[in-house]
N, C-alpha and C positions, 0 to 999 in steps of 0.2 A: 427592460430589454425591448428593444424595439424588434417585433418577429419579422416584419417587412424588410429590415435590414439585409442586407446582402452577405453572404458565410465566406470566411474566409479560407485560408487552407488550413491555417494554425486552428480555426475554428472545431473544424472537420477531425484534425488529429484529434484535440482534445475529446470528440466527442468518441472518436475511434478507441481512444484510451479509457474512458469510461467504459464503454460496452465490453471490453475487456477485462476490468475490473469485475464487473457484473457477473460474465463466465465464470470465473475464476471463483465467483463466493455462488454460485451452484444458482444463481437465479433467473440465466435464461441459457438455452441447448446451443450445443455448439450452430445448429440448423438458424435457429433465432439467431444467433450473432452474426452468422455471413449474411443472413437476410439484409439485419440492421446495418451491417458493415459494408452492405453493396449499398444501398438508398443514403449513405454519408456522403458517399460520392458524386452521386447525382442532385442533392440536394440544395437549394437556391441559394433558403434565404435562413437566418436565425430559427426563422417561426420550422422550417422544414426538421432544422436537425434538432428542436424541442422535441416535437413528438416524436423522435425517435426516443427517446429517454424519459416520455413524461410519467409512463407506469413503472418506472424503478425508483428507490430511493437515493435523493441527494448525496452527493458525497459526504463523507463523515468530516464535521470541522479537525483540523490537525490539533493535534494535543497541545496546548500551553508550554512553551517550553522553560527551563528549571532557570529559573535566573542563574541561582550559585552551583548548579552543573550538580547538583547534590546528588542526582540520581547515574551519573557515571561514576562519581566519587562512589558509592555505595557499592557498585560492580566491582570496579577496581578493587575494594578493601575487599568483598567477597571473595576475589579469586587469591590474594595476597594470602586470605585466613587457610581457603584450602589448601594451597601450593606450601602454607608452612605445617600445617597439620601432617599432609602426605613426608613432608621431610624429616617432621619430628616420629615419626611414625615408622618411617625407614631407617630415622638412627637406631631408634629403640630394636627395633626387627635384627639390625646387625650388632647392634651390643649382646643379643641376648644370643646368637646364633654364635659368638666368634667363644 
């Protein structure tokens, strides 16, 4: 990254939506974020809105996602197991009640 480069808007969002992030998981005061969140606006160039970010850590890489979907299929069968367990559970309750 060229820091000299000139920030765009889209830049700036993203770097607003990091700082964001960052509240939210408890690592700078809401005082720190309008700080940081005022100087995104005024800032030039690349190199400006780095150091607004450069003492937090990088975004986390996104998860790998499941080629064969295995892990909604596994939800799915979850809820399927409870939703028949509760039913089986409710017939038993009313055979034994009637």
């Amino acid at each position: 990254m060229d820091v000299q480069l000139r920030a765009s808007d889209d830049d700036r969002h993203r770097v607003v939506a990091e700082l964001q992030r960052h509240t939210a998981a408890g690592r700078l005061t809401l005082d720190e974020f309008a700080d940081r969140a005022g100087a995104v606006w005024t800032a030039r160039t690349l190199g400006d809105l780095a150091a607004l970010t450069r003492d937090l850590p990088p975004p986390a890489a996104p998860a790998t996602p499941d080629p064969a979907g295995a892990h909604g299929r596994r939800e799915l069968l979850a809820i399927f197991a409870a939703a028949a367990l509760t039913l089986l559970l409710l017939g038993l309750v009313l055979a034994v009640v009637r």
